[in-house]
N, C-alpha and C positions, 0 to 999 in steps of 0.2 A: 339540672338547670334547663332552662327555659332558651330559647333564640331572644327574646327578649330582654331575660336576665343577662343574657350575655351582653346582649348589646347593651344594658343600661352599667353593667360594672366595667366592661369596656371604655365607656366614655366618659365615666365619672376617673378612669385611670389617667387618662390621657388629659382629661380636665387639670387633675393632680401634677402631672407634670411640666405642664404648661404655666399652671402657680409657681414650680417650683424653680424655673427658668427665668420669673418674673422677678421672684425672690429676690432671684440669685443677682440678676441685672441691677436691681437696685440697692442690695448692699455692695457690691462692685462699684455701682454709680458715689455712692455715697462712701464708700472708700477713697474715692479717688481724691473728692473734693477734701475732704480730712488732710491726706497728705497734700494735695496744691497749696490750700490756703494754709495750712500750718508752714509751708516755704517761703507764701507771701508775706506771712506775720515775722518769720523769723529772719527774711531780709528786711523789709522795714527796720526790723526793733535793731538790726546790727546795721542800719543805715547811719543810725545817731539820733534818728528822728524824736527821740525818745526822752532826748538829754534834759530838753526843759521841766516836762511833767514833773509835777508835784510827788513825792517820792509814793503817797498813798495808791495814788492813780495806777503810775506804775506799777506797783507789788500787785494789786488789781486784776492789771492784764497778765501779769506773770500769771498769777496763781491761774486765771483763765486757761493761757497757753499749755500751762503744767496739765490742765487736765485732761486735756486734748491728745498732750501727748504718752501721757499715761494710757489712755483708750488706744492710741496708733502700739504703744509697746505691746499692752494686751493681745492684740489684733494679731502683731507680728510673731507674736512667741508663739501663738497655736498653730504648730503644721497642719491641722487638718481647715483652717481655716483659710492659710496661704494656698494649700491646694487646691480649696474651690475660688478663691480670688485670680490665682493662676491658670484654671483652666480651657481652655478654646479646645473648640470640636474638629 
């Protein structure tokens, strides 16, 4: 290898890494909001708020929320997934 080659696989590693940190921030980011607002939805709907809507409406946003939380279970059952969710430097 080259002083060049070096320095071009070099930074194209580091490049990689830095994606991979970006990645990671934003499905963390976007985990987070999953779990909040599915807290949000699910004190609302146990607020009563609910009681009026037309019964279609409602099964609606169930089926909605169901599938929401079907992704958070997904989420939560892969340890290797929890572990990069859970990880700080």
């Amino acid at each position: 290898m080259t002083i060049q080659s070096d320095l071009t696989e070099t930074w194209q590693e580091k490049k990689e890494r830095e994606d991979l940190f970006t990645a990671r921030a934003s499905l963390e980011n976007l985990t987070n909001v999953l779990l909040e607002e599915l807290g949000r939805f699910e004190e609302i709907k146990n607020s009563g708020s609910f009681a009026t809507l037309p019964t279609e409406l409602l099964q609606a946003f169930v089926r909605w929320e169901t599938a929401y939380k079907d992704v958070k279970t997904l989420l939560m059952a892969d340890s290797e997934i929890i572990d990069i969710y859970q990880w700080r430097p």
